[in-house]
Each structure stands twice: as C-alpha cells, then as structure tokens.
PABAFI-823124 format. One record per residue (C-alpha): residue number from 0; residue in three letters; x, y, z. Coordinates in Angstrom, 1 decimal. Example, Ala and Ser with C-alpha at 12.3 -4.5 7.8 and 13.67 -1.06 7.14 Angstrom:
% residues 2
<r><nr>0</nr><rest>ala</rest><px>12.3</px><py>-4.5</py><pz>7.8</pz></r>
<r><nr>1</nr><rest>ser</rest><px>13.7</px><py>-1.1</py><pz>7.1</pz></r>
END
This chain:
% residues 197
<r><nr>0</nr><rest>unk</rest><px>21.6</px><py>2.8</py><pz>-11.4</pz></r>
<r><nr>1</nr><rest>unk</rest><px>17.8</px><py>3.2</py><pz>-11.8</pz></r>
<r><nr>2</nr><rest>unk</rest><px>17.2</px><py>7.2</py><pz>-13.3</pz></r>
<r><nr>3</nr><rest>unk</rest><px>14.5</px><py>7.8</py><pz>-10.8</pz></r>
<r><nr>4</nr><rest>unk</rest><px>13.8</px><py>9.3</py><pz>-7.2</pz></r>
<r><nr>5</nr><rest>unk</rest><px>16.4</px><py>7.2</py><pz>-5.0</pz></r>
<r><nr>6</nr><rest>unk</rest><px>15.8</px><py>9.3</py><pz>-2.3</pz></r>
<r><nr>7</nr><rest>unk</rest><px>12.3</px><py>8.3</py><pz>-1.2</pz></r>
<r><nr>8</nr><rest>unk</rest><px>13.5</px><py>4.5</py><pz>-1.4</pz></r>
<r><nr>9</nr><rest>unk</rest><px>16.3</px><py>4.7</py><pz>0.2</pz></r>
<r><nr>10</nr><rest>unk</rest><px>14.6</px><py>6.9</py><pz>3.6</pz></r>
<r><nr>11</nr><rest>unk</rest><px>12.0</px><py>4.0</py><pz>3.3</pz></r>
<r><nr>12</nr><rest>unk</rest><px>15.0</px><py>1.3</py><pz>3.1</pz></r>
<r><nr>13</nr><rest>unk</rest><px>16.4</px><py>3.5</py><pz>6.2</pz></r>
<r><nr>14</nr><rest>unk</rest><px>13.3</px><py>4.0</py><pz>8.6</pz></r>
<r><nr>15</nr><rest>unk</rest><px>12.5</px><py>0.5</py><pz>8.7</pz></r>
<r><nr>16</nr><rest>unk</rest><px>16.0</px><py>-1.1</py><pz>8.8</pz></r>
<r><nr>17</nr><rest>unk</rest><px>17.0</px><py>2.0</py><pz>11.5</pz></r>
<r><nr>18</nr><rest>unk</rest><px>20.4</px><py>2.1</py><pz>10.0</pz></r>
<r><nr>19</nr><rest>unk</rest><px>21.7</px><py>4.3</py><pz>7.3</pz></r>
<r><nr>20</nr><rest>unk</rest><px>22.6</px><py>2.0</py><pz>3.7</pz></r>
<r><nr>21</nr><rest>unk</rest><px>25.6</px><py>1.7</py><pz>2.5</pz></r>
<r><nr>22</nr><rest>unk</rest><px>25.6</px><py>3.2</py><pz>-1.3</pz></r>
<r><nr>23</nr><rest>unk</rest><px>26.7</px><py>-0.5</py><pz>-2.2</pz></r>
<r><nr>24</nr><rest>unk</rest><px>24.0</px><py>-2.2</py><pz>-0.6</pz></r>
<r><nr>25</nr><rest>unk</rest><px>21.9</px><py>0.5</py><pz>-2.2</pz></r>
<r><nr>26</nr><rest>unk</rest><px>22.7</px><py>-0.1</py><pz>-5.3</pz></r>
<r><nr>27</nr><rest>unk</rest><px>22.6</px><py>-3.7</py><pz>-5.7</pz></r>
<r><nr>28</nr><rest>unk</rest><px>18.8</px><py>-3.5</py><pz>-4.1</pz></r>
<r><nr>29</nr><rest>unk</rest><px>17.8</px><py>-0.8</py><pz>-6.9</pz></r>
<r><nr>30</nr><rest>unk</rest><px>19.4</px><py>-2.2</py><pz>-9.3</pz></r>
<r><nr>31</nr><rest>unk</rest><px>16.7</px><py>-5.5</py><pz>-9.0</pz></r>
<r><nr>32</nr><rest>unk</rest><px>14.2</px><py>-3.2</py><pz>-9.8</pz></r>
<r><nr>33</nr><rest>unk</rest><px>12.7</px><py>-1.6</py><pz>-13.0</pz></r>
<r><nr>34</nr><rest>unk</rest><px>10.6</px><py>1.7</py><pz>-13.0</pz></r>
<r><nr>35</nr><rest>unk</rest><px>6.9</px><py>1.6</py><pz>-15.1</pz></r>
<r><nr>36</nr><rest>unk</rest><px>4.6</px><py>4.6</py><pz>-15.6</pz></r>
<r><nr>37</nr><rest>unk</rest><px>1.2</px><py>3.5</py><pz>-14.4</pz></r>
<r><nr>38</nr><rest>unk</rest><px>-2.1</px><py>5.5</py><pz>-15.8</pz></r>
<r><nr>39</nr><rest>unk</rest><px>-5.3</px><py>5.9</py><pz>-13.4</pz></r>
<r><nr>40</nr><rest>unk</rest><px>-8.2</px><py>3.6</py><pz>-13.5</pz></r>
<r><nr>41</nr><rest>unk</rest><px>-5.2</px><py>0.5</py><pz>-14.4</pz></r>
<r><nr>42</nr><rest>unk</rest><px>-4.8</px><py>-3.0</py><pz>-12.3</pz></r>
<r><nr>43</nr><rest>unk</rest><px>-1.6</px><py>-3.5</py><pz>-11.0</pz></r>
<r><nr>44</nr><rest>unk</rest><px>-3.3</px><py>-6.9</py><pz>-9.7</pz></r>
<r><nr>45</nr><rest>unk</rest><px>-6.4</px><py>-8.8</py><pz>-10.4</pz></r>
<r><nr>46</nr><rest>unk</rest><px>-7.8</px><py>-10.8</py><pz>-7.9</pz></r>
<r><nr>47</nr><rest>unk</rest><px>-7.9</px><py>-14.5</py><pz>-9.9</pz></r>
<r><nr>48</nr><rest>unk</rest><px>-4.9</px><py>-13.5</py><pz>-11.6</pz></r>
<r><nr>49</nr><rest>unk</rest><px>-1.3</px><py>-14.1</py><pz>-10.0</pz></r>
<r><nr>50</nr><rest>unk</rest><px>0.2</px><py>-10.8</py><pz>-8.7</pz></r>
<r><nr>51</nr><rest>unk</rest><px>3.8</px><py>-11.5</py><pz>-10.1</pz></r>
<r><nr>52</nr><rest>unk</rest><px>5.2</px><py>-8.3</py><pz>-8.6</pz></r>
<r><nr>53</nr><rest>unk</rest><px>5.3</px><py>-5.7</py><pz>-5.6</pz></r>
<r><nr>54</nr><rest>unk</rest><px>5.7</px><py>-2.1</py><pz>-5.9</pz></r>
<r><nr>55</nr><rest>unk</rest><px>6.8</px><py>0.6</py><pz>-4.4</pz></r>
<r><nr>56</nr><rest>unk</rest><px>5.4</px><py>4.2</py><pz>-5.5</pz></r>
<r><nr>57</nr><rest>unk</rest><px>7.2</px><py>7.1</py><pz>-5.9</pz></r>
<r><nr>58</nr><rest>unk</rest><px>4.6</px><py>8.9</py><pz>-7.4</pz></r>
<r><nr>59</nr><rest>unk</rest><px>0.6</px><py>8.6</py><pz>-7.3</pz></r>
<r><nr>60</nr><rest>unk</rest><px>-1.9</px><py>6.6</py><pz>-5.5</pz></r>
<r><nr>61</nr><rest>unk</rest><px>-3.6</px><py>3.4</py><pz>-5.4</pz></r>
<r><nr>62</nr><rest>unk</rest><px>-5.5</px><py>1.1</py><pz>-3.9</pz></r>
<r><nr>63</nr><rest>unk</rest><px>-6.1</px><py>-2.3</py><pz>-2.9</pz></r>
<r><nr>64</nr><rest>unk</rest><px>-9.6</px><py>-4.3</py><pz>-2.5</pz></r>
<r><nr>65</nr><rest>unk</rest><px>-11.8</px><py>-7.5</py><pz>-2.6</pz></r>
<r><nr>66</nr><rest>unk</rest><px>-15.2</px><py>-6.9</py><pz>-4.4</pz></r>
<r><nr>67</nr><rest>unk</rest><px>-18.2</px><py>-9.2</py><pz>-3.3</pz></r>
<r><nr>68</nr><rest>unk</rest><px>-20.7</px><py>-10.4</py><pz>-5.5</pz></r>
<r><nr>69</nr><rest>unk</rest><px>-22.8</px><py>-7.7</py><pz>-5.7</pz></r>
<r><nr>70</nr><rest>unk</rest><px>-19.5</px><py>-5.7</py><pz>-6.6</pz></r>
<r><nr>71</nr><rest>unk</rest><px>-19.1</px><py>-4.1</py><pz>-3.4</pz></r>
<r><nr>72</nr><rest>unk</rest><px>-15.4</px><py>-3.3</py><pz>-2.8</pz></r>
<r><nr>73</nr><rest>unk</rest><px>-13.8</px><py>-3.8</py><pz>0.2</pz></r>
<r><nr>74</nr><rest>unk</rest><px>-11.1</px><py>-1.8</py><pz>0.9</pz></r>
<r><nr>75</nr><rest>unk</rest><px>-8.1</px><py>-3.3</py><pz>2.4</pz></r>
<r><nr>76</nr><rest>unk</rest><px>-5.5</px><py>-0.7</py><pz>1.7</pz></r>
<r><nr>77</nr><rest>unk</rest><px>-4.2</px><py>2.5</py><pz>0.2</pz></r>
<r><nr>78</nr><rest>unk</rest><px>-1.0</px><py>3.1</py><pz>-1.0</pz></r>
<r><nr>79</nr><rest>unk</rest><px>0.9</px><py>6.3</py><pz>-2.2</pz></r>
<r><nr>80</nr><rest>unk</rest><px>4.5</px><py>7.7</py><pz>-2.7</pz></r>
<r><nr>81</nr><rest>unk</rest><px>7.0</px><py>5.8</py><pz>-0.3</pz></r>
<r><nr>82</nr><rest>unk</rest><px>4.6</px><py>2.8</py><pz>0.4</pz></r>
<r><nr>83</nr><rest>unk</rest><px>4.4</px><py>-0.6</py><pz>-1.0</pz></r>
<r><nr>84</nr><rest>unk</rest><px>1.9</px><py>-2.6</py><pz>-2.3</pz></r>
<r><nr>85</nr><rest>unk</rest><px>1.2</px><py>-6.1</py><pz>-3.9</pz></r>
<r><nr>86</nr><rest>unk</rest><px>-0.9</px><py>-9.0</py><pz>-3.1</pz></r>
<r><nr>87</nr><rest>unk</rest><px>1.4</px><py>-11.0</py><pz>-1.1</pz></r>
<r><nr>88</nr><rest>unk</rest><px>-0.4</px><py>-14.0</py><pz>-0.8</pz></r>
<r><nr>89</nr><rest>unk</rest><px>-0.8</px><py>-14.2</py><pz>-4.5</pz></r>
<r><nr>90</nr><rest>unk</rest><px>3.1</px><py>-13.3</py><pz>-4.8</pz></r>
<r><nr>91</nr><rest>unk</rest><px>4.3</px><py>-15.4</py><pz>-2.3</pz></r>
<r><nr>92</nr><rest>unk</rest><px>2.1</px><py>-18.6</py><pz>-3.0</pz></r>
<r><nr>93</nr><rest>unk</rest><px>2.1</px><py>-18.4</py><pz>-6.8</pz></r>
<r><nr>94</nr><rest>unk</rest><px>-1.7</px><py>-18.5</py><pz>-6.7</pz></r>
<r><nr>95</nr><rest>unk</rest><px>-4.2</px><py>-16.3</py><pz>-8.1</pz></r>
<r><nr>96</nr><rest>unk</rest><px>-4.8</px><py>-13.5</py><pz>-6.8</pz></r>
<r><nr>97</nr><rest>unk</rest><px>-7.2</px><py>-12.6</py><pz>-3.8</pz></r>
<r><nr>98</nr><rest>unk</rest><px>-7.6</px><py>-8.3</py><pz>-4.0</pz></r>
<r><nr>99</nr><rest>unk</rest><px>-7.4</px><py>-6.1</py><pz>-7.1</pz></r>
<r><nr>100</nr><rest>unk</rest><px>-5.0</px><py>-3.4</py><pz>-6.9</pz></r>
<r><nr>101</nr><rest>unk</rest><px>-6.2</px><py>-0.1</py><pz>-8.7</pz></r>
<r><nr>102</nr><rest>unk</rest><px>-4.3</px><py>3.0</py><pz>-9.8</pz></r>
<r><nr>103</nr><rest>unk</rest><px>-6.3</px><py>6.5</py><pz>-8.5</pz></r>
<r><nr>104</nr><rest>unk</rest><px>-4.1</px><py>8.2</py><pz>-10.4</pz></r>
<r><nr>105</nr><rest>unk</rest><px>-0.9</px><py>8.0</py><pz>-12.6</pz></r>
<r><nr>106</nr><rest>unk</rest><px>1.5</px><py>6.3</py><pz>-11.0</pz></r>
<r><nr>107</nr><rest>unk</rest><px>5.4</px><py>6.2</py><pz>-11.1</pz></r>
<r><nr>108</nr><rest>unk</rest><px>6.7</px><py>2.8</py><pz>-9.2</pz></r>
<r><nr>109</nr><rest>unk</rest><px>9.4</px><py>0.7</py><pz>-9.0</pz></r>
<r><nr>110</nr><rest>unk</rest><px>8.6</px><py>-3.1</py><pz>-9.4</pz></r>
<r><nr>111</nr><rest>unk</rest><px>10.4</px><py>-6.6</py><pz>-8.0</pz></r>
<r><nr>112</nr><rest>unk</rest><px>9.2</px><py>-9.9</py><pz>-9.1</pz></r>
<r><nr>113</nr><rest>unk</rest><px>9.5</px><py>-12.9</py><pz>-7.2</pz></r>
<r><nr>114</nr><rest>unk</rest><px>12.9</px><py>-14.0</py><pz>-8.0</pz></r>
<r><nr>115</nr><rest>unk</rest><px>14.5</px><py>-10.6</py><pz>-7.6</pz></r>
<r><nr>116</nr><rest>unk</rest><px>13.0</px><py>-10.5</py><pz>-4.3</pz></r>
<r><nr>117</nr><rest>unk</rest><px>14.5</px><py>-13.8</py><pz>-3.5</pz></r>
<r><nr>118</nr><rest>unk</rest><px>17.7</px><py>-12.1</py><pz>-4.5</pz></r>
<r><nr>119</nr><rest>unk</rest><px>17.5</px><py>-9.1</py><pz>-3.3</pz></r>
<r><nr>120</nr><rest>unk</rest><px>16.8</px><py>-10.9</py><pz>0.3</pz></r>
<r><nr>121</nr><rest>unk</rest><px>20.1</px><py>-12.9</py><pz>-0.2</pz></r>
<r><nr>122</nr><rest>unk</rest><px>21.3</px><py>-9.5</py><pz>1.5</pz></r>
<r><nr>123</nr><rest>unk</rest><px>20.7</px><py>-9.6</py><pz>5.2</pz></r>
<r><nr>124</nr><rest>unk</rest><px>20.1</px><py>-6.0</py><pz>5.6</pz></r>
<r><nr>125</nr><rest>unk</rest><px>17.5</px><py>-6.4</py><pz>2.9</pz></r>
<r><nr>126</nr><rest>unk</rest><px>16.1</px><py>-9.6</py><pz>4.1</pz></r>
<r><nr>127</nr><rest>unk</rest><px>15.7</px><py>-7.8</py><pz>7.6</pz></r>
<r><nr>128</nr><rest>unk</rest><px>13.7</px><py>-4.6</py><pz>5.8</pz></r>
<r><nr>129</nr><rest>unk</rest><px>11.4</px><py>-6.9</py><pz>4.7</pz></r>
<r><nr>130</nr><rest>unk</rest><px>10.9</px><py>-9.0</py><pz>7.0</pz></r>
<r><nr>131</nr><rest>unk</rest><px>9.8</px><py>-5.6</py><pz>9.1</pz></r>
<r><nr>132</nr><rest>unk</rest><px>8.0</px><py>-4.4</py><pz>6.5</pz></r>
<r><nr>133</nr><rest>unk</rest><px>5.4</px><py>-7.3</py><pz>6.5</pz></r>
<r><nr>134</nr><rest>unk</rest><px>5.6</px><py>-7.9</py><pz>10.5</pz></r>
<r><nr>135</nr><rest>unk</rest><px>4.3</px><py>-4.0</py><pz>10.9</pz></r>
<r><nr>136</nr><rest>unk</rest><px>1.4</px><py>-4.5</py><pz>7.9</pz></r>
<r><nr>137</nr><rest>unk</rest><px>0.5</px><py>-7.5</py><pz>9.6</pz></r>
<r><nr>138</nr><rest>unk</rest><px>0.1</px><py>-5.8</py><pz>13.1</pz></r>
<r><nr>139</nr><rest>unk</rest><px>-1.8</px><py>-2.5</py><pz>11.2</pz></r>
<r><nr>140</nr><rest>unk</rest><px>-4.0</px><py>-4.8</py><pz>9.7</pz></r>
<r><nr>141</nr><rest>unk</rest><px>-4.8</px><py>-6.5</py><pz>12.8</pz></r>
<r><nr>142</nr><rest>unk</rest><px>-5.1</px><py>-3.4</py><pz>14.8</pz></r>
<r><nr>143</nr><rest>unk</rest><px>-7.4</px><py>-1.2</py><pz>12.2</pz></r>
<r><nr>144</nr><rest>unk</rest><px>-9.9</px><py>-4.7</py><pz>12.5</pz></r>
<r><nr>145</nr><rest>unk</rest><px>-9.9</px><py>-4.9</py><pz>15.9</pz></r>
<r><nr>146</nr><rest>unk</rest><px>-10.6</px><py>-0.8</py><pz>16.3</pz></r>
<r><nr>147</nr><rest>unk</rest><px>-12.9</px><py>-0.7</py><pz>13.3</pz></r>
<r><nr>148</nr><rest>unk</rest><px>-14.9</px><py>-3.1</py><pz>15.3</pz></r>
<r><nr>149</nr><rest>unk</rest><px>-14.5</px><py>-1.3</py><pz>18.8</pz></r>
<r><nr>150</nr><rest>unk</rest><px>-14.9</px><py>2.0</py><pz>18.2</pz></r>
<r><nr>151</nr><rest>unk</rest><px>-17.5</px><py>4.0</py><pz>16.8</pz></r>
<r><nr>152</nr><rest>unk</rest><px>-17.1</px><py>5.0</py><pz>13.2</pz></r>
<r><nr>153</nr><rest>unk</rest><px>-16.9</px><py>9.4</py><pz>14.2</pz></r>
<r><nr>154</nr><rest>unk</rest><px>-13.8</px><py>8.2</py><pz>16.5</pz></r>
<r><nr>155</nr><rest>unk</rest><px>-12.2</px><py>5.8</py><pz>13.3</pz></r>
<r><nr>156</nr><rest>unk</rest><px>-12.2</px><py>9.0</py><pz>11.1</pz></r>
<r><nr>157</nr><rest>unk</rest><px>-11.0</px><py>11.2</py><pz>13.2</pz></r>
<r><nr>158</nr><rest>unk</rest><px>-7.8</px><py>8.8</py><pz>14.0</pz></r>
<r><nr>159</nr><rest>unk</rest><px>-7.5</px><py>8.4</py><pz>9.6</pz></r>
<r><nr>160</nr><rest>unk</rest><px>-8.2</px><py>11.9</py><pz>9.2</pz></r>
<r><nr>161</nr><rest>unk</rest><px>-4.7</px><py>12.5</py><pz>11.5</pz></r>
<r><nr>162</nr><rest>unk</rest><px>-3.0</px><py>9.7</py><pz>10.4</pz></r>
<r><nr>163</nr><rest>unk</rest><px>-3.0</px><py>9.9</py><pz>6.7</pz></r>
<r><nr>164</nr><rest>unk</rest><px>-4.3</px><py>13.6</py><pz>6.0</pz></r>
<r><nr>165</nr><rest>unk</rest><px>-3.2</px><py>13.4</py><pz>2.1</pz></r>
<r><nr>166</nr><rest>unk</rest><px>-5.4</px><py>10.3</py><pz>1.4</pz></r>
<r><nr>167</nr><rest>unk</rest><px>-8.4</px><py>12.2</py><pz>2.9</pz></r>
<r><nr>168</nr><rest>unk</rest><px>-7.8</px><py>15.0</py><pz>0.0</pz></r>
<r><nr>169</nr><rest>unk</rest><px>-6.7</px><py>12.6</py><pz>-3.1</pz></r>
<r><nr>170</nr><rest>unk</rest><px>-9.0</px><py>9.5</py><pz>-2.5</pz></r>
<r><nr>171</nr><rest>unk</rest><px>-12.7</px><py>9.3</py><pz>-3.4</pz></r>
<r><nr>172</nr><rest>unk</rest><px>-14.7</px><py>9.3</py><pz>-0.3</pz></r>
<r><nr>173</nr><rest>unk</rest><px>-16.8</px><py>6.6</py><pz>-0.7</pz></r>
<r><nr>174</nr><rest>unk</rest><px>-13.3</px><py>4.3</py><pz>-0.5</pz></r>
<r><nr>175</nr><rest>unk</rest><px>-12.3</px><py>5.8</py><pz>2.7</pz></r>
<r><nr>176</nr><rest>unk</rest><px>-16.0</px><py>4.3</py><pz>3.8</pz></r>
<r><nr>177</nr><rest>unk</rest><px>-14.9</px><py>1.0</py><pz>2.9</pz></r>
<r><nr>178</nr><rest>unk</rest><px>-11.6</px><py>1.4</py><pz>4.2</pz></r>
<r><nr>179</nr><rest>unk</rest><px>-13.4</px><py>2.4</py><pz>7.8</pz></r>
<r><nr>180</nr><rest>unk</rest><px>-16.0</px><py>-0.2</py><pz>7.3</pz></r>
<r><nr>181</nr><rest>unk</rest><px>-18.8</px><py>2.2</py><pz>7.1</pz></r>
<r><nr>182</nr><rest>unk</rest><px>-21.5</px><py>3.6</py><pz>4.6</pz></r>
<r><nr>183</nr><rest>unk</rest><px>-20.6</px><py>6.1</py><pz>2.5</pz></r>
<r><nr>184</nr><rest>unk</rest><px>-23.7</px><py>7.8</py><pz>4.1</pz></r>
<r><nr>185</nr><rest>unk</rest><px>-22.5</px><py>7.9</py><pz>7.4</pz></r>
<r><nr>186</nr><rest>unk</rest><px>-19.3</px><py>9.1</py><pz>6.5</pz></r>
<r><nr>187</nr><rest>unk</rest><px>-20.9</px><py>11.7</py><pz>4.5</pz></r>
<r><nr>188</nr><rest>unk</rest><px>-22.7</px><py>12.4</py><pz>8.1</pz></r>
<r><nr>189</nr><rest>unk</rest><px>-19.8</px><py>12.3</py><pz>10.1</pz></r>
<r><nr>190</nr><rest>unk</rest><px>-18.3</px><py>14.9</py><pz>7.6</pz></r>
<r><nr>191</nr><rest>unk</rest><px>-20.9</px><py>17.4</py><pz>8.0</pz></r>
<r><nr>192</nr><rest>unk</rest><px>-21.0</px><py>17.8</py><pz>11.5</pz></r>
<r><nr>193</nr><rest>unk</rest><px>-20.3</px><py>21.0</py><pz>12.9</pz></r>
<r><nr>194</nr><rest>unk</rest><px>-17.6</px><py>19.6</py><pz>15.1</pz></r>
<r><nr>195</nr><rest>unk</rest><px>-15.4</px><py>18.3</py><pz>11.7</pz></r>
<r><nr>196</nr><rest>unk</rest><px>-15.9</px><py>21.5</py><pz>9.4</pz></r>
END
C-alpha cells in the first residue's frame, strides 16, 4: 500500500467510475503506482522527448503547453491536486513528445508508465475509469476551442474565473491568457474593470 493521500485518488477513481471501489480493486490500482516529489520550475515532459508516464497530483500545480518558435507558449492545460496529466499522444504512441509539462510549484504525484497502465486496465473497472477520463478531456478540449473562438474573451474569463477559482489565485496570469487565447494585456484589461473588482 502506497504511504500517501489515498483518499483524493480513490474520490477521483469514484466520480468518474460512479460506483464506490472495492478496497481490493483499490489496492491492486495503487499499488501500480509510485509517489515522486516534484520541485517548481521542473518538466515532467518535454515536448521532443517521450512522455513515459502520467500523473496524478495530490499536491501542487502544473501545467501543460506547446511553445512556438518565437517561444510563445500555448497553453493547453492546467493541472492540480486530484487531476491528471501527461502527454498522451507521446505516451500512448511511444513518440516524442508534442507539449512540455511544467511544475508551478512543488508537486506530490503518483506516476504509471505505460505497462502499468496496460495492467492496471486489465481490470475492467479500471479500464472503464479511463476510458471516461479521456472521453470527458476530449470533449473539454473540444468545447473550450469551440467557445474560446465564439465568445468574447470578458465572457471566457468570467466562465474560468467560476469554474476553476483556485487556479485564478496560484497560476501566473499571463498563462491563464494563453489558456483563454488572449493577450496578457487584455486580460489585464478585463481584470480591471469595475464590473470584476
């Protein structure tokens, strides 16, 4: 048994599976995985590198982008305790990697490499979290495009400002731009209107 915080796993395990886990199941899952301390300002994947793992935090935040060449970052996603992360086309595929993956701050997670994962899916409840897992990060993905390119950017931060209140607080600003598809500028604009102090 992993010394670690079981608890936010296993309510992740839970809410997506929308059964409760036997402590069996559990504990053949967990046991696939190890824990690393991350510090901030470290890659947990490179883009040209192969992403050999995912994660899933229990402590921290990160986040994952593609950078132009200019070095402009593009931000694709955020992750912090009780989501997961990795570069799945780099994990899945073997290839190297398209997005880096950056700690924002120290980070405790729990990692799977690609044969663990193929083993921990040998267990049907398992295979089925999964499977939902990357079904609903497909459809966000999808449906933050299609709004970031709908709406106008005031109405994009006020739905991120709802929906994930902690990042707005622990990530730098200039990411949630990105993330929105904006200038940091206008965000900084948005910010200071009367209407969002």
């Amino acid at each position: 048994m992993i010394d670690m915080k079981h608890d936010l796993l296993r309510l992740n395990l839970e809410h997506f599976i929308g059964e409760t886990i036997g402590d069996e199941v559990f504990d053949t899952f967990s046991l696939l995985m190890f824990k690393k301390t991350i510090q901030k300002k470290v890659y947990l994947a490179e883009i040209n590198n192969p992403c050999k793992y995912v994660y899933f935090i229990l402590q921290g935040a990160c986040v994952s982008y593609t950078t132009n060449e200019k070095g402009d970052k593009t931000v694709i996603q955020f992750g912090l305790e009780g989501n997961w992360i990795s570069d799945l086309y780099s994990f899945f595929s073997g290839k190297p990697g398209i997005y880096t993956i950056e700690s924002l701050e120290t980070m405790e997670v729990l990692m799977l490499n690609r044969e663990r994962f193929e083993e921990a899916c040998n267990q049907h409840l398992i295979e089925r979290f999964f499977r939902k897992l990357i079904q609903n990060a497909y459809v966000d993905l999808k449906y933050r495009f299609a709004k970031s390119n709908s709406e106008e950017a005031s109405v994009c931060y006020d739905v991120f400002v709802k929906e994930n209140p902690q990042l707005v607080q622990r990530v730098p600003q200039y990411l949630i731009a990105s993330y929105l598809g904006i200038k940091p500028q206008s965000l900084s604009r948005i910010r200071n209107t009367p209407s969002k102090k």
